[in-house]
C-alpha positions as CSV (number, residue, x, y, z in Angstrom):
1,X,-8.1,43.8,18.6
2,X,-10.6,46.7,19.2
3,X,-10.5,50.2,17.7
4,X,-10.3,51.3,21.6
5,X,-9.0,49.8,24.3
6,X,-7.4,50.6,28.0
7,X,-3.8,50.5,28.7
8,X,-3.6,48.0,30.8
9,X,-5.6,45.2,27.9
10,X,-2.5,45.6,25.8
11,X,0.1,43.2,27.4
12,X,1.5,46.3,29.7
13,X,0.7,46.2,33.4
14,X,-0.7,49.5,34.6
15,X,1.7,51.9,36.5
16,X,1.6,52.9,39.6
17,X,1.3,56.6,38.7
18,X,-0.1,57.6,42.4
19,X,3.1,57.0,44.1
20,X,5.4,58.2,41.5
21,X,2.7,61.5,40.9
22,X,5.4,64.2,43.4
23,X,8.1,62.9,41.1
24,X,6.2,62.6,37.8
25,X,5.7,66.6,38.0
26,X,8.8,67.3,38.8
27,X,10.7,65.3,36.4
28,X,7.9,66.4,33.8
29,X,6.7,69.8,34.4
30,X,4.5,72.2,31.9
31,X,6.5,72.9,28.6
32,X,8.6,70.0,28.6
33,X,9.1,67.7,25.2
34,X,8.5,63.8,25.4
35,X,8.5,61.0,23.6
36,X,6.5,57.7,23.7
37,X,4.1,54.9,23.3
38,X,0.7,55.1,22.5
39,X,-0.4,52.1,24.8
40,X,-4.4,52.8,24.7
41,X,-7.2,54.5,22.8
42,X,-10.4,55.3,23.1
43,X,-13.0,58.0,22.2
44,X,-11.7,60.9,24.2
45,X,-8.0,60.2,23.4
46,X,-5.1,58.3,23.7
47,X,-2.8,57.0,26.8
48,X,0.7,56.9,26.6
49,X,3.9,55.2,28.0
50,X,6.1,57.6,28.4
51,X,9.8,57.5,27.7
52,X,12.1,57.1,30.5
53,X,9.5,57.6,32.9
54,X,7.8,54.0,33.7
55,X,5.2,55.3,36.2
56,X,3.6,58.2,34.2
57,X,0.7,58.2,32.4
58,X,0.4,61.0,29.8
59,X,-3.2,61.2,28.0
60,X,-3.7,62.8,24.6
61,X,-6.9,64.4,24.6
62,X,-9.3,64.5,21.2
63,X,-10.1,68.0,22.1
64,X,-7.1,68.9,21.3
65,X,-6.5,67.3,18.0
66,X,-7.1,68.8,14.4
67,X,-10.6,68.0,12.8
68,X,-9.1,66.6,10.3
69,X,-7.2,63.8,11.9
70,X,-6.8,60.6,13.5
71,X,-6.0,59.0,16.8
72,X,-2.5,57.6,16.5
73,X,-2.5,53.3,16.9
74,X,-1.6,51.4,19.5
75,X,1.8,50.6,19.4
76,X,3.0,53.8,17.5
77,X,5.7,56.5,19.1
78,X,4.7,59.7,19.5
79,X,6.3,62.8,20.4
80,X,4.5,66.0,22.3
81,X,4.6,68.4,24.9
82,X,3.5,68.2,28.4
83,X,0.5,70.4,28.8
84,X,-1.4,70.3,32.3
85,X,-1.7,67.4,35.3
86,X,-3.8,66.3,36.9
87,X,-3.6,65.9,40.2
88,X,-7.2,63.7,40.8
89,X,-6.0,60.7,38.4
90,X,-2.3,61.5,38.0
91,X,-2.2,62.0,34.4
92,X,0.0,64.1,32.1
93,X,-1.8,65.8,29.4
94,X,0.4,66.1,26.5
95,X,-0.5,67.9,23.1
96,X,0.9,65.5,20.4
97,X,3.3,67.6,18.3
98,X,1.9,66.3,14.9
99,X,-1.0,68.0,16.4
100,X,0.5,71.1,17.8
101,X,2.2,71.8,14.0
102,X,-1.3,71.3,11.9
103,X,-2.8,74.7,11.5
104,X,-6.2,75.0,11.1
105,X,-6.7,76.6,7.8
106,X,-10.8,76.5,7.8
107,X,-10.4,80.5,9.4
108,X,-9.1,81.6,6.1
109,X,-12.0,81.2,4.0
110,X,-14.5,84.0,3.7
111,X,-17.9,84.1,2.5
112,X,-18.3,85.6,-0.9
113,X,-14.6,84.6,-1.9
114,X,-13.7,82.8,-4.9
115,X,-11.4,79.7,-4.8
116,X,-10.1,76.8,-6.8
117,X,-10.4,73.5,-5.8
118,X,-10.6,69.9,-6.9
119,X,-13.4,67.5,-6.6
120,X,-12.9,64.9,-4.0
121,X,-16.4,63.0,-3.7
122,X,-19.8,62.7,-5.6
123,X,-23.0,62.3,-3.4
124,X,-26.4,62.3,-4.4
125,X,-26.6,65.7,-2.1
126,X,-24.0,67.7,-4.3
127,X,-20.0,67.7,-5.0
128,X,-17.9,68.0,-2.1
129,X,-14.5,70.0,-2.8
130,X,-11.0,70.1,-1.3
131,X,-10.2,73.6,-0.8
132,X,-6.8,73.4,1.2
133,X,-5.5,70.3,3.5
134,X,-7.9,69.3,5.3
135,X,-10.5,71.6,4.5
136,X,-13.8,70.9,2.1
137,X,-16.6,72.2,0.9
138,X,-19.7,71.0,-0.9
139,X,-21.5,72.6,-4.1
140,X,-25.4,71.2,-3.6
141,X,-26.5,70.2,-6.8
142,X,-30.3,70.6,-6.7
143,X,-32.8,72.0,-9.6
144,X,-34.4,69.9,-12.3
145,X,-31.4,70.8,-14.8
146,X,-28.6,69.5,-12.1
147,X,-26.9,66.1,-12.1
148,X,-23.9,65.0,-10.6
149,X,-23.1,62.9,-13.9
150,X,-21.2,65.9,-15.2
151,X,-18.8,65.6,-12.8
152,X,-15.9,63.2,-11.8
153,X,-13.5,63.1,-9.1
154,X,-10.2,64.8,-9.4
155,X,-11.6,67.3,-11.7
156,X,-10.8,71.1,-10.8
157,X,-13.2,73.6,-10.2
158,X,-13.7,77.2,-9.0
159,X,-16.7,77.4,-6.8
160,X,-17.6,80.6,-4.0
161,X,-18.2,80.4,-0.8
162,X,-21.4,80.8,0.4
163,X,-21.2,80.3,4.4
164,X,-18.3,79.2,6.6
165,X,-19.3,77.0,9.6
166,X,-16.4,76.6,11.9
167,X,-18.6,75.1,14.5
168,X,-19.6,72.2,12.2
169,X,-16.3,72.3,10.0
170,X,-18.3,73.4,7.0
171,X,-18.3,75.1,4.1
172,X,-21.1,75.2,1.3
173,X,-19.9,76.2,-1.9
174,X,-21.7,78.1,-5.1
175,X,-20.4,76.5,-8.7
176,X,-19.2,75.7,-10.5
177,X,-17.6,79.4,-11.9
178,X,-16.5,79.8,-15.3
């Protein structure tokens, strides 16, 4: 099977979500909790079946999902929180509450502070660093007396940030600090 795929190309039928859409929001308005199938994927989020409502579609969109993690699989339950409908394709957007309770930790960092951290990758462009969960940073190792040799993976190091880019999800790093 395909990384992404429509609902309907997993052995479910599609619902008939337009005649069940007056019902749908009622029986699922804003704020309410669900439970469910993921029953397809693709690059802008995930569609689900939702418990004890056959004709509803709910769709899980990537724009609201942590940088730092994945679309859920095909076939996995899910639990989340209706968010918005919409009325044009009778969908129920749902934040996934794995989602809803990872907190972005990238806003904590500050240029010029120092932090620990252990090495998680060695590139040929520098050391990249994990800082918190989810959130890395990479020394650049550049100069004539630099090598990434004297590093390995796992080791710990204190490093200092140097710019925060929480457009990007980056963070480049000064080190390593004695």
């Amino acid at each position: 099977m395909s990384e992404y795929s429509w609902p309907g190309e997993n052995g479910r039928g599609m619902p008939d979500a337009a005649s069940a859409w007056t019902e749908t929001v009622c029986g699922l308005p804003v704020g309410t909790r669900i439970t469910g199938e993921v029953v397809g994927r693709q690059p802008f989020g995930v569609f689900l079946s939702i418990d004890n409502r056959p004709d509803a579609v709910g769709l899980a969109r990537i724009d609201r999902m942590p940088r730092c993690m994945e679309l859920p699989t095909v076939g996995q339950c899910v639990t989340g929180e209706v968010v918005w409908h919409a009325d044009h394709n009778h969908q129920v957007g749902v934040a996934l509450g794995e989602w809803a309770e990872h907190e972005d930790l990238l806003p904590r960092f500050r240029v010029g502070q120092v932090v620990g951290g252990f090495i998680t990758k060695i590139a040929s462009i520098g050391v990249f660093v994990r800082l918190a969960h989810c959130v890395e940073g990479l020394v650049s190792i550049t100069g004539p007396a630099a090598s990434s040799e004297s590093f390995r993976e796992g080791q710990e190091m204190t490093v200092q940030i140097v710019m925060v880019d929480p457009e990007w999800n980056r963070i480049l790093l000064a080190g390593p600090l004695p």
